[in-house]
PAMIKE-922656 format. One record per residue: residue number from 1; x, y, z of N, C-alpha, C, O, CB in turn; residue in one letter. Coordinates in nm, 2 decimals, m for minus. Glycine has a CB too. Layout:
<nodes>
nuba:n.east:n.north:n.up:ca.east:ca.north:ca.up:c.east:c.north:c.up:o.east:o.north:o.up:cb.east:cb.north:cb.up:lummar
NUM:X:Y:Z:X:Y:Z:X:Y:Z:X:Y:Z:X:Y:Z:A
...
</nodes>
This chain:
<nodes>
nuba:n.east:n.north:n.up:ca.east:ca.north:ca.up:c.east:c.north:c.up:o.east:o.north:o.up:cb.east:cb.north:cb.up:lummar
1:0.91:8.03:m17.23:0.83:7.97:m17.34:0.83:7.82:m17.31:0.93:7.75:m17.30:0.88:8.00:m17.48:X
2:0.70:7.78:m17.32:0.74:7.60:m17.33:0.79:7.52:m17.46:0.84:7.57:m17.57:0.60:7.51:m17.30:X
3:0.78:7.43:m17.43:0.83:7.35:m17.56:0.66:7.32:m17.63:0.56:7.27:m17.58:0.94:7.18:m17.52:X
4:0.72:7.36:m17.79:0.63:7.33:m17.85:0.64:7.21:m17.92:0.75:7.20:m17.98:0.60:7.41:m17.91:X
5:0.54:7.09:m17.94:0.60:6.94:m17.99:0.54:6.95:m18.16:0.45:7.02:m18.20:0.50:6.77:m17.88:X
6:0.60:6.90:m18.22:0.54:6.84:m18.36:0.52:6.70:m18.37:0.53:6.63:m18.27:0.62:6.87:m18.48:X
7:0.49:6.65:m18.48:0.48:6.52:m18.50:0.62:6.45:m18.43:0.62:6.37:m18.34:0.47:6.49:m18.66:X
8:0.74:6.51:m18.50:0.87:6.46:m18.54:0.99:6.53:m18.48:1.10:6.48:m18.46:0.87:6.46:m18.68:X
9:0.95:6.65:m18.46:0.99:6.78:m18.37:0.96:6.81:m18.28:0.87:6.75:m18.21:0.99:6.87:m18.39:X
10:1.02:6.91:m18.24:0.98:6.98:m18.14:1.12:7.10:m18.15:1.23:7.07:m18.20:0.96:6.88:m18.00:X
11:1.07:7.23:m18.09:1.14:7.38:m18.05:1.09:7.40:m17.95:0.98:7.40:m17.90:1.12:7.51:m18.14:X
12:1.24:7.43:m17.91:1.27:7.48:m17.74:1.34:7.61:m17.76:1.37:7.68:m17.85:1.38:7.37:m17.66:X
13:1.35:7.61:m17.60:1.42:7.73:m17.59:1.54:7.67:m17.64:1.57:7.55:m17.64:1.43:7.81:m17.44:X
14:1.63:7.82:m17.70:1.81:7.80:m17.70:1.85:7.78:m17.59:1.79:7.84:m17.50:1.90:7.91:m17.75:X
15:1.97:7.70:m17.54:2.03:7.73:m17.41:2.20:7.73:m17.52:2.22:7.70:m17.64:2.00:7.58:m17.26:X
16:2.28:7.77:m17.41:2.41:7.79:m17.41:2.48:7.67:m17.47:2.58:7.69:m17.53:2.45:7.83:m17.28:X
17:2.45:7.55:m17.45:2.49:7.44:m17.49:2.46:7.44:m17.62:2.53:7.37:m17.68:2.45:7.34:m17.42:X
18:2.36:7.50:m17.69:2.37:7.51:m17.82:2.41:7.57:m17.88:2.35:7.57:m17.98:2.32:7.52:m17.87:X
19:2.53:7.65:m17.89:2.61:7.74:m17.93:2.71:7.65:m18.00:2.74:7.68:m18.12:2.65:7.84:m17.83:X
20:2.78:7.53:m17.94:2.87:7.50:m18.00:2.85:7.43:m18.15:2.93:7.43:m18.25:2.93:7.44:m17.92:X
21:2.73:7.37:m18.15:2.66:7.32:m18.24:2.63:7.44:m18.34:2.67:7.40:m18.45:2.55:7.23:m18.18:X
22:2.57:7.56:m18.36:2.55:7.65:m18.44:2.67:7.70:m18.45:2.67:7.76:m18.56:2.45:7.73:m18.42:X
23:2.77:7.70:m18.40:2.90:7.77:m18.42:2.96:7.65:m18.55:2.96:7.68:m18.67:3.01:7.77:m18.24:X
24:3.00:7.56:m18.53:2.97:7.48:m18.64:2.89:7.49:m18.75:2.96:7.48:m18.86:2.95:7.40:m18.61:X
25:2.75:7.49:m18.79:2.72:7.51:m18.85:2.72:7.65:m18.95:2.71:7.67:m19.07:2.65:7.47:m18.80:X
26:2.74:7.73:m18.86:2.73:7.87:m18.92:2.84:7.93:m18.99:2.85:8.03:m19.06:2.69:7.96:m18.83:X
27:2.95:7.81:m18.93:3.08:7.83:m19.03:3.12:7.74:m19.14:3.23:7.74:m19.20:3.20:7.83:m18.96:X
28:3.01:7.65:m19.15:3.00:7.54:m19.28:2.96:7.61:m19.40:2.84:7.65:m19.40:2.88:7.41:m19.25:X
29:3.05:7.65:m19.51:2.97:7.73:m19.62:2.83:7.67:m19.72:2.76:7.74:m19.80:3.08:7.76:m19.72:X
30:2.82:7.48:m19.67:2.71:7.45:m19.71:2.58:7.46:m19.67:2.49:7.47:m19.75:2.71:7.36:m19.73:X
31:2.57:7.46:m19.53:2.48:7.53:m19.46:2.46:7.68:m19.47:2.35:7.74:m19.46:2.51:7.50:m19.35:X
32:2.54:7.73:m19.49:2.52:7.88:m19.50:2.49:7.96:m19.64:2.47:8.08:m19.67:2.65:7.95:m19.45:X
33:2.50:7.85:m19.71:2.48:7.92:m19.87:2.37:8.01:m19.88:2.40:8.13:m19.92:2.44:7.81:m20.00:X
34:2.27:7.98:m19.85:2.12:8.07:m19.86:2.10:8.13:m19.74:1.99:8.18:m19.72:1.99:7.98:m19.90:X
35:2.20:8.13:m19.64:2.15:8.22:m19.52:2.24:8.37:m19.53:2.30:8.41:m19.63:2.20:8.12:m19.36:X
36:2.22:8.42:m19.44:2.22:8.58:m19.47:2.33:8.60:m19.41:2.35:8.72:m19.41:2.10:8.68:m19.41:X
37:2.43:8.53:m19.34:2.55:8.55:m19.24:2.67:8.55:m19.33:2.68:8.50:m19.44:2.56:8.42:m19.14:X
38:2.78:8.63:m19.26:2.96:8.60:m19.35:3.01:8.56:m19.22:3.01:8.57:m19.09:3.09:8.76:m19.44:X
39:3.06:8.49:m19.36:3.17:8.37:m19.27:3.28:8.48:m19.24:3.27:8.60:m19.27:3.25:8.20:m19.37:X
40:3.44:8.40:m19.17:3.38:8.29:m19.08:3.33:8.42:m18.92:3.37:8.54:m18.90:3.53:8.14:m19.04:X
41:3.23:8.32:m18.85:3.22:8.37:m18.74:3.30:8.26:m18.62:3.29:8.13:m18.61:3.07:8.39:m18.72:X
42:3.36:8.34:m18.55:3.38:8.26:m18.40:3.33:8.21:m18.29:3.21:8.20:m18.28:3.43:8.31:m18.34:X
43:3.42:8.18:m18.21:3.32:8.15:m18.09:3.28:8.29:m17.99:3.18:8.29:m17.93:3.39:8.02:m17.99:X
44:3.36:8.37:m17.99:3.35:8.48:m17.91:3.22:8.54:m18.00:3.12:8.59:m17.94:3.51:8.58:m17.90:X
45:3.21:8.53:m18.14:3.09:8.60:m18.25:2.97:8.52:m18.17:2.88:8.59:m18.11:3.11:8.54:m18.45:X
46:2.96:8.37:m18.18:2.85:8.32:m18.09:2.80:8.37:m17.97:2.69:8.41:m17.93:2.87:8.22:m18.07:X
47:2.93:8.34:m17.90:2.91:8.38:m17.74:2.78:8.53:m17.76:2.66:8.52:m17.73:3.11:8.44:m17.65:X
48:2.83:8.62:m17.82:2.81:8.74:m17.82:2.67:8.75:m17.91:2.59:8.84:m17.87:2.94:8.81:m17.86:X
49:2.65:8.68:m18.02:2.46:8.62:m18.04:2.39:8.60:m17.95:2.29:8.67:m17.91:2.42:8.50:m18.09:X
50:2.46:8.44:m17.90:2.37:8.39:m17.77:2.32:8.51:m17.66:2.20:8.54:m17.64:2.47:8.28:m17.67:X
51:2.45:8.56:m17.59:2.42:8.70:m17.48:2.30:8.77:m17.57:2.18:8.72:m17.56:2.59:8.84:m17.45:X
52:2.33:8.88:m17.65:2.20:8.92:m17.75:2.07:8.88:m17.75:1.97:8.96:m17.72:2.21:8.88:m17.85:X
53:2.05:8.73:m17.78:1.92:8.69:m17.80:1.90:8.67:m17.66:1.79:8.72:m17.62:1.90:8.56:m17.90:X
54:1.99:8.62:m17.57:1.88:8.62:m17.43:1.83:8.74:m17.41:1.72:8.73:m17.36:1.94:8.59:m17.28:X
55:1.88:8.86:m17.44:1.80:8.97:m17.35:1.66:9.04:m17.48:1.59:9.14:m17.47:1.96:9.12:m17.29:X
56:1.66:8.96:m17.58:1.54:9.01:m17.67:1.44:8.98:m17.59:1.48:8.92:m17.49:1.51:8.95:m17.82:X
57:1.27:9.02:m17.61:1.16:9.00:m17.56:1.12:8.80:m17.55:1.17:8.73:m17.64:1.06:9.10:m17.65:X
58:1.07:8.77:m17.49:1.00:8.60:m17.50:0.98:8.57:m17.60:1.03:8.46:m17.63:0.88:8.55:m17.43:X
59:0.89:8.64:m17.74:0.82:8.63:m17.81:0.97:8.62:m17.95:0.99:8.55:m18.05:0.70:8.73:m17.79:X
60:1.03:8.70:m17.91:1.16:8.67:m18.03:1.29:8.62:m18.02:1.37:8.66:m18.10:1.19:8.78:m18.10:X
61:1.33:8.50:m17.89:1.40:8.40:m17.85:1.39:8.31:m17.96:1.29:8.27:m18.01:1.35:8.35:m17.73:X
62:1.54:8.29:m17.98:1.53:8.17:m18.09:1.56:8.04:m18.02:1.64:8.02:m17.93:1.64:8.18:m18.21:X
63:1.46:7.93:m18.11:1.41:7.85:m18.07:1.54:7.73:m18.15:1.60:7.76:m18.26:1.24:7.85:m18.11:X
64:1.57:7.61:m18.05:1.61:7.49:m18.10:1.56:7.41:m18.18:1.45:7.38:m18.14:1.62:7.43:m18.03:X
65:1.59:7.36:m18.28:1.49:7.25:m18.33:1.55:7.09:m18.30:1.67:7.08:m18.33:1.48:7.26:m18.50:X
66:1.51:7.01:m18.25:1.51:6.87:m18.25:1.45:6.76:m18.23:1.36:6.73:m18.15:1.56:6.86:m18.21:X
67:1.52:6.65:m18.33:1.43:6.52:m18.38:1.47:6.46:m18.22:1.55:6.49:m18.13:1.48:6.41:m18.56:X
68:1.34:6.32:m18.25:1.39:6.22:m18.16:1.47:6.13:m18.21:1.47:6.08:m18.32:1.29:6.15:m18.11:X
69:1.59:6.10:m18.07:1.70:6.03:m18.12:1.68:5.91:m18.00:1.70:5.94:m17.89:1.86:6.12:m18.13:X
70:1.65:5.80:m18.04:1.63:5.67:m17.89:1.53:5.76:m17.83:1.44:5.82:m17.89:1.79:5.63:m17.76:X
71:1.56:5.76:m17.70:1.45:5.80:m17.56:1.48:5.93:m17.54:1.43:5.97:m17.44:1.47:5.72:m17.39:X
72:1.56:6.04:m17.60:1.66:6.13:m17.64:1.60:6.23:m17.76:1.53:6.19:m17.84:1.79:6.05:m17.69:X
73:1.64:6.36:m17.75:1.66:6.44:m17.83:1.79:6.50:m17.89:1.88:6.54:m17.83:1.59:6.49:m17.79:X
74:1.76:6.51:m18.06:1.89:6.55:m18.10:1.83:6.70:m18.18:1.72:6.74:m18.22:1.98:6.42:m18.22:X
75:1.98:6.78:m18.16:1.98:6.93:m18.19:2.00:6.90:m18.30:2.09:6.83:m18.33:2.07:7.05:m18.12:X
76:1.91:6.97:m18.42:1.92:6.96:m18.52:1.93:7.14:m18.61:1.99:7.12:m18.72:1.81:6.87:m18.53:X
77:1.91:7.22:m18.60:1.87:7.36:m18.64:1.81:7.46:m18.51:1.79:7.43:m18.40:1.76:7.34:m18.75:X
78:1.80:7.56:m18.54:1.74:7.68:m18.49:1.68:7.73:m18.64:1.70:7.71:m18.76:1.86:7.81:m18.39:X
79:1.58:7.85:m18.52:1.44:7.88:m18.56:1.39:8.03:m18.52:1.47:8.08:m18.45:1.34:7.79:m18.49:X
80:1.32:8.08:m18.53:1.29:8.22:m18.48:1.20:8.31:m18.53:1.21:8.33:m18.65:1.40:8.29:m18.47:X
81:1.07:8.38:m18.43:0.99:8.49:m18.46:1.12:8.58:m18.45:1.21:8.56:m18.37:0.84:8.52:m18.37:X
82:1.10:8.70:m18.59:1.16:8.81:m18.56:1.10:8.91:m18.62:1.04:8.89:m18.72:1.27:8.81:m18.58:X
83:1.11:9.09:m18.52:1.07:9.19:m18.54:0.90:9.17:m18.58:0.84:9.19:m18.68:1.16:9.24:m18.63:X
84:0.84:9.09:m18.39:0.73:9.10:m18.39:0.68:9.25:m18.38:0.74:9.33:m18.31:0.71:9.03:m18.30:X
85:0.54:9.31:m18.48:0.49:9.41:m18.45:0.33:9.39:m18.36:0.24:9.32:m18.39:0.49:9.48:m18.59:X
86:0.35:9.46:m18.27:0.21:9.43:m18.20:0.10:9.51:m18.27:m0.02:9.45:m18.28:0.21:9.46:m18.04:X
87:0.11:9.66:m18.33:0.04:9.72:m18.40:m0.07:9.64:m18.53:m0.19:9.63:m18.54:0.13:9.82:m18.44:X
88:0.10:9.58:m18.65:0.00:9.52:m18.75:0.02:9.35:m18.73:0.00:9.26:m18.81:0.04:9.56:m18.92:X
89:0.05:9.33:m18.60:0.00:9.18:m18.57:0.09:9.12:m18.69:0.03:9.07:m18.78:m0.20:9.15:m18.60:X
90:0.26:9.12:m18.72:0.30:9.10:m18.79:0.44:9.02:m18.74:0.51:9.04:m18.63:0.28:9.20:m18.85:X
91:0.47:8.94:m18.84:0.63:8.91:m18.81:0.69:8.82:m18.88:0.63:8.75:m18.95:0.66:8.87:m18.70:X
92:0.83:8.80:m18.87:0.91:8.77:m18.99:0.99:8.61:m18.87:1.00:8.60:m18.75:1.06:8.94:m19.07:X
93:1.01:8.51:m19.01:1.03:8.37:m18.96:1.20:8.36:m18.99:1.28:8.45:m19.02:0.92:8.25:m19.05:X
94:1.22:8.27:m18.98:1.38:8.19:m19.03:1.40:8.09:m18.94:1.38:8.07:m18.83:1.52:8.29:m19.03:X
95:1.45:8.06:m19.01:1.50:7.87:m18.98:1.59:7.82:m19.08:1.59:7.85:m19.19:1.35:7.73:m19.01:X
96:1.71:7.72:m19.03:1.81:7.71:m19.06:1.84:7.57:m18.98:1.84:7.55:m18.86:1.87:7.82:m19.04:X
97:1.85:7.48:m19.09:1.87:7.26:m19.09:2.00:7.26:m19.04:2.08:7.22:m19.13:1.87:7.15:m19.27:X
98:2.05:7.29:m18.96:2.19:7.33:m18.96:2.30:7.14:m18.98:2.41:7.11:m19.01:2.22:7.44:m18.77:X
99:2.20:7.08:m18.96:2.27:6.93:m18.90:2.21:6.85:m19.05:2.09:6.82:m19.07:2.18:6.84:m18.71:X
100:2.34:6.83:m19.17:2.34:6.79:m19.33:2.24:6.65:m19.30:2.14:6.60:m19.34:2.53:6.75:m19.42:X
101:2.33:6.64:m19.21:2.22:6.46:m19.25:2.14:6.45:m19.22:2.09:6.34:m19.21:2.22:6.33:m19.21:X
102:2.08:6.56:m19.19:1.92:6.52:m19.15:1.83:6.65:m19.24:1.72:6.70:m19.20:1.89:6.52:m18.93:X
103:1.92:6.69:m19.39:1.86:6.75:m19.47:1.72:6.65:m19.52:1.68:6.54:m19.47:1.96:6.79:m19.57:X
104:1.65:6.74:m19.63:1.52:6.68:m19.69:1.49:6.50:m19.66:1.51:6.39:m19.71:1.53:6.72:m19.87:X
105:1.44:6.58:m19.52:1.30:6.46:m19.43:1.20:6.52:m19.37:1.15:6.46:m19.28:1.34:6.37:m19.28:X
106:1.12:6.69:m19.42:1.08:6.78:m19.36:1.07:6.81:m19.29:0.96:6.82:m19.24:1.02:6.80:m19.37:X
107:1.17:6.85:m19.23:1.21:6.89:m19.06:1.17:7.03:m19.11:1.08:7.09:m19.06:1.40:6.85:m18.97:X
108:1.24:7.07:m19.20:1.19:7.25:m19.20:1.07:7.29:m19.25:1.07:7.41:m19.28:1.28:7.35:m19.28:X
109:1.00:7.24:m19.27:0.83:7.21:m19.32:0.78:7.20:m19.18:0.71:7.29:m19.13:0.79:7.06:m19.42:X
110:0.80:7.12:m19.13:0.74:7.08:m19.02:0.76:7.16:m18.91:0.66:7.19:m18.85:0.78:6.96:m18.99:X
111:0.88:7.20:m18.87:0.91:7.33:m18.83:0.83:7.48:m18.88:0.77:7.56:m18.80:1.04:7.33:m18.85:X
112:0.85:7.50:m18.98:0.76:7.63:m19.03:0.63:7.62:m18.97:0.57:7.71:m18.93:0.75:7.65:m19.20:X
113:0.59:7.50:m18.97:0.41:7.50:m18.95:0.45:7.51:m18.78:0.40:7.60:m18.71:0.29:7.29:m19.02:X
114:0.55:7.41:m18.72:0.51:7.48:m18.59:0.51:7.64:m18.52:0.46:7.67:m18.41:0.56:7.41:m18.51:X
115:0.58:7.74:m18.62:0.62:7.81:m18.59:0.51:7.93:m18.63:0.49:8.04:m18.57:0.75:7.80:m18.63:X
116:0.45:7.86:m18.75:0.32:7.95:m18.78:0.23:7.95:m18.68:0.17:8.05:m18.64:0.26:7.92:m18.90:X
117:0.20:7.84:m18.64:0.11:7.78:m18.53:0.08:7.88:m18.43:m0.01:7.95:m18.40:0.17:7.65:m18.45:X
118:0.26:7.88:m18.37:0.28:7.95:m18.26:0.26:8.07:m18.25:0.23:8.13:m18.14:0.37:7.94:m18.22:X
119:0.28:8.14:m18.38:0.25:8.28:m18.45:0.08:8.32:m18.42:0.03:8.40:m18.35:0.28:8.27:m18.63:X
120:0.02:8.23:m18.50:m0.14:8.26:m18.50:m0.18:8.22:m18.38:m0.24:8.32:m18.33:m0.22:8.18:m18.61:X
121:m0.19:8.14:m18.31:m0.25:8.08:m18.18:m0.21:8.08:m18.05:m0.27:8.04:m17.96:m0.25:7.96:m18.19:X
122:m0.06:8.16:m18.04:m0.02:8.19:m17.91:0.00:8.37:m17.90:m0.05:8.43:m17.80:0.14:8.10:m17.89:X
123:0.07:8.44:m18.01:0.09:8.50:m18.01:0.02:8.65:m18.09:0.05:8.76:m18.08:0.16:8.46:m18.02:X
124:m0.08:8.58:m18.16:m0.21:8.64:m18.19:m0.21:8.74:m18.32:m0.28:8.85:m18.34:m0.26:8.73:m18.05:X
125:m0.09:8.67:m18.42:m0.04:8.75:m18.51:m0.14:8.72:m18.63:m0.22:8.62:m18.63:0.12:8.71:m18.53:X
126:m0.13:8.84:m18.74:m0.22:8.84:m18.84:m0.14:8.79:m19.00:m0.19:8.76:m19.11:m0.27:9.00:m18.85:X
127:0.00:8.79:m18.96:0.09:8.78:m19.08:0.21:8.72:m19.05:0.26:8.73:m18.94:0.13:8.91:m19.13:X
128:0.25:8.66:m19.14:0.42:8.63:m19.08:0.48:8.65:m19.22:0.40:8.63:m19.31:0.47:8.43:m18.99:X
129:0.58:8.68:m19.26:0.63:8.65:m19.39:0.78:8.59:m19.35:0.82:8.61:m19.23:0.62:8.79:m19.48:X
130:0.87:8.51:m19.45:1.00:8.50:m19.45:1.06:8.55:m19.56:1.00:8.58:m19.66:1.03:8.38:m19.43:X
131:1.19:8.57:m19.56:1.28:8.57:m19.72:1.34:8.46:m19.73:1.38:8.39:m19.64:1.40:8.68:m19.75:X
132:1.35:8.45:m19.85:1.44:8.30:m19.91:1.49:8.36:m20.05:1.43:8.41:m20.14:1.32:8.13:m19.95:X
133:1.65:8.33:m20.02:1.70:8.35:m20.15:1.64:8.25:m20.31:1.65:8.13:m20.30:1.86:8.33:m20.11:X
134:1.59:8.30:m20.42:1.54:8.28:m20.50:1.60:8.12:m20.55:1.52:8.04:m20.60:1.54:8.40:m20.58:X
135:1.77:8.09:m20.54:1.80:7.99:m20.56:1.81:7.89:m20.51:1.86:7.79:m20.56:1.86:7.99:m20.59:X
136:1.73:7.90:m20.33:1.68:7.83:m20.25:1.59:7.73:m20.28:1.51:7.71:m20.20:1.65:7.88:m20.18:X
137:1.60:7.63:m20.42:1.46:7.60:m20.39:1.38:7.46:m20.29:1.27:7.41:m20.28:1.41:7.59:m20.53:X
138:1.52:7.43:m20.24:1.47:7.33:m20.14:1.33:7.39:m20.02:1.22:7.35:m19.98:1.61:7.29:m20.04:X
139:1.43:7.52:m20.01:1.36:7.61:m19.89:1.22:7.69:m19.92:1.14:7.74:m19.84:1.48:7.73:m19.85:X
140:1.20:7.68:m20.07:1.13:7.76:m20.15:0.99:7.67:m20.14:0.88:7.72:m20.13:1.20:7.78:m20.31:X
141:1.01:7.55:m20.13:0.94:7.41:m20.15:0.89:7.40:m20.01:0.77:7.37:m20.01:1.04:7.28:m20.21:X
142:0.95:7.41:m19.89:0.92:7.36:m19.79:0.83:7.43:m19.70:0.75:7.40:m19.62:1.02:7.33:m19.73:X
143:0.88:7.55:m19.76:0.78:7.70:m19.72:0.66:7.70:m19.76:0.57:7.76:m19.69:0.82:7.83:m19.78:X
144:0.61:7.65:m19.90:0.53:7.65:m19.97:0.45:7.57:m19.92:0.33:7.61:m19.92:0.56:7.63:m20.07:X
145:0.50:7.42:m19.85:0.42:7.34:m19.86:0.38:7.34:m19.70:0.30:7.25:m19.66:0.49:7.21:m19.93:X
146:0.43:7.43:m19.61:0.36:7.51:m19.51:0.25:7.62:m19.48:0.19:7.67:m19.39:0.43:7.54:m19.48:X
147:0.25:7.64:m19.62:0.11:7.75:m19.68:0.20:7.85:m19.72:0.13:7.94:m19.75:m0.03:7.81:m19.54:X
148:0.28:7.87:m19.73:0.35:8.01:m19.75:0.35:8.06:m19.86:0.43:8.00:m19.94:0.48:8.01:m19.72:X
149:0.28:8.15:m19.92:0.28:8.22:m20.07:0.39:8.33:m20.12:0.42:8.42:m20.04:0.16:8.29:m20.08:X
150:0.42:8.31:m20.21:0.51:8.42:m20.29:0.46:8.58:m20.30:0.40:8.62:m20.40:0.53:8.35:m20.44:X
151:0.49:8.67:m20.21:0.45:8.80:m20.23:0.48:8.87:m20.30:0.40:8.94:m20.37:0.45:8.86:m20.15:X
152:0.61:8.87:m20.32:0.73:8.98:m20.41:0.84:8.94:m20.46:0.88:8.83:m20.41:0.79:9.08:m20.35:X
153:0.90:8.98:m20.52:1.07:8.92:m20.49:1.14:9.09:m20.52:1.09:9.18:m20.58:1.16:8.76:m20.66:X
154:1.24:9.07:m20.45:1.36:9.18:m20.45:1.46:9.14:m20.49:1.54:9.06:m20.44:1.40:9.22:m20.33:X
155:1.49:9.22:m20.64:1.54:9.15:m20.75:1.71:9.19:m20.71:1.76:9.27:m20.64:1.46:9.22:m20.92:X
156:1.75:9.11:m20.78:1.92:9.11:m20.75:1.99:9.17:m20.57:2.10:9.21:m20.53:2.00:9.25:m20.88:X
157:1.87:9.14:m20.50:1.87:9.20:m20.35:2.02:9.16:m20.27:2.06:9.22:m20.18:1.73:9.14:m20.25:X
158:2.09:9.04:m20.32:2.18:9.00:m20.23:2.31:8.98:m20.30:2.28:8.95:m20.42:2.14:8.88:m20.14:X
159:2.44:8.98:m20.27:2.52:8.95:m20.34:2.64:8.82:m20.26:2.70:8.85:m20.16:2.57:9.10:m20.38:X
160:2.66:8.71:m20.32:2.70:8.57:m20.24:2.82:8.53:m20.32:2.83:8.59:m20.43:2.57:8.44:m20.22:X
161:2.88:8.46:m20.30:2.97:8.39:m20.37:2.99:8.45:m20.49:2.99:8.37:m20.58:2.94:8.27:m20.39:X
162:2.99:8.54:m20.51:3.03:8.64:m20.64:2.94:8.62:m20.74:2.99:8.57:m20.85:3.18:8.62:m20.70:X
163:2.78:8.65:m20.73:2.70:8.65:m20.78:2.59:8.72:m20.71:2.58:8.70:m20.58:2.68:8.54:m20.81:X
164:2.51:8.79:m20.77:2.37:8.84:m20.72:2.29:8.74:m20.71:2.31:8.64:m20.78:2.29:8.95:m20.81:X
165:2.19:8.74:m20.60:2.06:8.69:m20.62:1.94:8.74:m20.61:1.95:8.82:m20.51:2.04:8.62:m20.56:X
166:1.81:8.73:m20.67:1.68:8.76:m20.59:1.65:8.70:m20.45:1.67:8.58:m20.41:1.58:8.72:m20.67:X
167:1.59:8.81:m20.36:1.50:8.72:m20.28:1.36:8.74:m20.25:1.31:8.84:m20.23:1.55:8.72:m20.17:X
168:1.31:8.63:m20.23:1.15:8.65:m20.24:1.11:8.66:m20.12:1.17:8.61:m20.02:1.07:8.54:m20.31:X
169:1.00:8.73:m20.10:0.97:8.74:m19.98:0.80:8.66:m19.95:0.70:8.72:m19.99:0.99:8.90:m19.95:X
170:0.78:8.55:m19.89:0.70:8.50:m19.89:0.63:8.47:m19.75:0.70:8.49:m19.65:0.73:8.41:m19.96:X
171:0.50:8.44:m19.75:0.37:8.50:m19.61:0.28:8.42:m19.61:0.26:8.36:m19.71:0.28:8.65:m19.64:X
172:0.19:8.40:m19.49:0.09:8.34:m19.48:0.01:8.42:m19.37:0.08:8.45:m19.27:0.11:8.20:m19.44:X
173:m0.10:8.46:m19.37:m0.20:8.49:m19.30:m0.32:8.45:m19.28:m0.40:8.39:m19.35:m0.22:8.55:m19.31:X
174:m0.33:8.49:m19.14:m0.42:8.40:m19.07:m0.54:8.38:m19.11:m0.60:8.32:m19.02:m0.44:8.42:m18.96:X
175:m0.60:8.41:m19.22:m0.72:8.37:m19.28:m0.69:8.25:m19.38:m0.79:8.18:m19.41:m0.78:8.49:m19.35:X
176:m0.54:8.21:m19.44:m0.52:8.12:m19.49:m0.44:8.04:m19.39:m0.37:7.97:m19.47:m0.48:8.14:m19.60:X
177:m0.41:8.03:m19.29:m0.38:7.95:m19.18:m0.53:7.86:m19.14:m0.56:7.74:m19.16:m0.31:8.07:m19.07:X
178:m0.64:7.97:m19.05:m0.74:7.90:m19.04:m0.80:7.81:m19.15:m0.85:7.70:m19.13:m0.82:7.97:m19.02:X
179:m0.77:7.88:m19.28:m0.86:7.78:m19.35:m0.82:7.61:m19.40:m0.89:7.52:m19.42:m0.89:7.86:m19.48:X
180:m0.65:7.62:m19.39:m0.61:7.51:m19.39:m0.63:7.43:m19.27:m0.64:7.31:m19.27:m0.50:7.53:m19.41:X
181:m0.63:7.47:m19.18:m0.67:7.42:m19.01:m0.82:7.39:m19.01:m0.88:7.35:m18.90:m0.64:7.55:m18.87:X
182:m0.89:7.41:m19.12:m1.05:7.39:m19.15:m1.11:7.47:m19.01:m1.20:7.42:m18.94:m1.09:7.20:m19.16:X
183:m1.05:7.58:m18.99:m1.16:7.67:m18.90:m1.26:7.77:m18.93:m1.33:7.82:m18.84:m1.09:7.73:m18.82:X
</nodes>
């Protein structure tokens, strides 16, 4: 896959060198509040993701996210199409800011749109949806403001920090993709 650029971003392929950086993150419980993982994971837990995701198809390789840092790029998050269907032209997103300081500057907005992009225009999809836990509403906001609409929610669906949550499951299709792209 090449690299896809944004304004302010850009997603790449994962390489191995990013593992140590999500291994960190993924054992930060502030980063992980609204993600779907238990702690803690290791490094042997990573290692053994990374191996995994290399051998998935091209199309559901998770993607790096990173800003420009000087003449340089900095790893900021991962990203990912998952459980592409080729039948209903369908598939499910996620993305994860893994790097605090560089929370709300719309890196994950900006990311979602490239990832829809890559959905509708490379990959020839009709749907994408994501989940976001209901108390997400940073994530709730950023999605939104990528076109992403509220389909459902799945009520008390997860249980975290010794509390249930909803999660909603929210979508954009490519008829509201084009139309924002004024096609």
């Amino acid at each position: 896959m090449s690299i896809i650029y944004g304004e302010r971003i850009r997603l790449r392929a994962t390489e191995r060198e990013d593992v140590k950086s999500f291994h960190a993150w993924v054992n930060d419980p502030e980063v992980t509040r609204y993600l779907s993982l238990s702690l803690p994971m290791s490094n042997v837990d990573e290692e053994n993701w990374f191996n995994s995701m290399s051998q998935r198809a091209q199309s559901e390789k998770t993607l790096s996210i990173e800003v420009r840092d000087g003449d340089g790029w900095k790893l900021i998050g991962n990203s990912g199409v998952f459980d592409v269907d080729q039948v209903t032209r369908s598939a499910e997103l996620g993305i994860m800011i893994g790097e605090k300081s560089e929370w709300n500057k719309g890196y994950g907005t900006e990311a979602m749109l490239l990832l829809a992009r890559h959905c509708f225009d490379t990959l020839n999809l009709n749907r994408v949806h994501l989940r976001v836990y209901a108390e997400n509403l940073r994530g709730k906001r950023a999605y939104e403001k990528a076109g992403f609409v509220e389909e459902g929610r799945l009520r008390e669906a997860v249980y975290k920090h010794g509390k249930y949550d909803d999660v909603i499951v929210m979508s954009i299709l490519r008829s509201e993709w084009d139309q924002r792209k004024g096609k």
